[in-house]
N, C-alpha and C positions, 0 to 999 in steps of 0.2 A: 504494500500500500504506500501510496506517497504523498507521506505525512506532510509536506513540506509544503505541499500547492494546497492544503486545507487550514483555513482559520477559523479560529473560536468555534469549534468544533461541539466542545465541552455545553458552553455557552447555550449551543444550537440548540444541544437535548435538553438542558436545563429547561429553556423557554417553551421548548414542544413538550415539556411535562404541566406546562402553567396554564396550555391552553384549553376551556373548557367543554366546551361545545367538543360532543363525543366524535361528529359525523366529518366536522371541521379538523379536529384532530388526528383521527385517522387516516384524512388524505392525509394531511402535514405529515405526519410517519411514512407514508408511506412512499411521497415525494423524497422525502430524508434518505429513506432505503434504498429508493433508485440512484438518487446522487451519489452515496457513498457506496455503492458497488460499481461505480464508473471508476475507483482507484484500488479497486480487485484487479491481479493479474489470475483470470482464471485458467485453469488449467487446457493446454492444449493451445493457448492463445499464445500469439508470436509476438515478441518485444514490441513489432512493429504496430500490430492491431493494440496492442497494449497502449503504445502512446498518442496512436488515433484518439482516444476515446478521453483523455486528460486533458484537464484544459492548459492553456496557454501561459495561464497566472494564476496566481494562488483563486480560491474561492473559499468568500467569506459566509459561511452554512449561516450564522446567527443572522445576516441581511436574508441568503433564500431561504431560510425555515418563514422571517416577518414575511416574505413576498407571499409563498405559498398560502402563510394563514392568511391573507387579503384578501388574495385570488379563489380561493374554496369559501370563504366568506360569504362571495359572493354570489349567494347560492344561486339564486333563479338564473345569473346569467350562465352559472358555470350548467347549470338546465338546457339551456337554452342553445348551450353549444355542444354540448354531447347530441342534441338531438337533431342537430346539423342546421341550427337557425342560424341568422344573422343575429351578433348581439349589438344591440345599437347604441347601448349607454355604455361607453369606454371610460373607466375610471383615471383616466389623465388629462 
C-alpha cells in the first residue's frame, strides 16, 4: 500500500464514524473502501496496472470522506441519477 500518497487517513475514519444518518453512512464506507483498495497491489497485478490506478498526489481521505457525505446527502438527486434522470439543481 502506498502510504505516502494518503493523508489524514486516521482523521477520514474518525469523521465516517460521526456521521449519523445510517443510509448516508454506508455509502460514505463504502466510497472509503473503494478509495483505499485503489492502493492495494492485488495479486496477479503488474507494477505497471498497479501504478495506473494511484493517483498522481497524495489524496486527502478526510476532504473525500466530507465530499462523499455531501454528495449521498443528497439524497433525491443522488435518486434521480441512478435512475438515469437529468439532475438539475447542481450544488455549486
Amino acid at each position: 500500500m502506498e502510504i505516502n500518497l494518503l493523508v489524514n487517513t486516521d482523521k477520514a475514519y474518525e469523521y465516517s464514524q460521526t456521521i449519523t444518518g445510517p443510509v448516508v453512512k454506508q455509502l460514505v464506507e463504502f466510497a472509503h473502501g473503494l478509495a483505499m483498495m485503489q492502493f492495494v497491489k492485488l495479486p496477479g497485478m503488474s507494477d505497471e496496472e498497479y501504478q495506473e490506478q494511484l493517483p498522481e498526489k497524495p489524496l486527502d481521505m478526510l476532504f473525500y470522506i466530507k465530499l462523499m457525505e455531501k454528495l449521498f446527502s443528497q439524497k433525491e438527486n443522488v435518486r434521480l441519477g441512478l435512475a438515469g434522470e437529468n439532475i438539475k439543481d447542481f450544488p455549486y
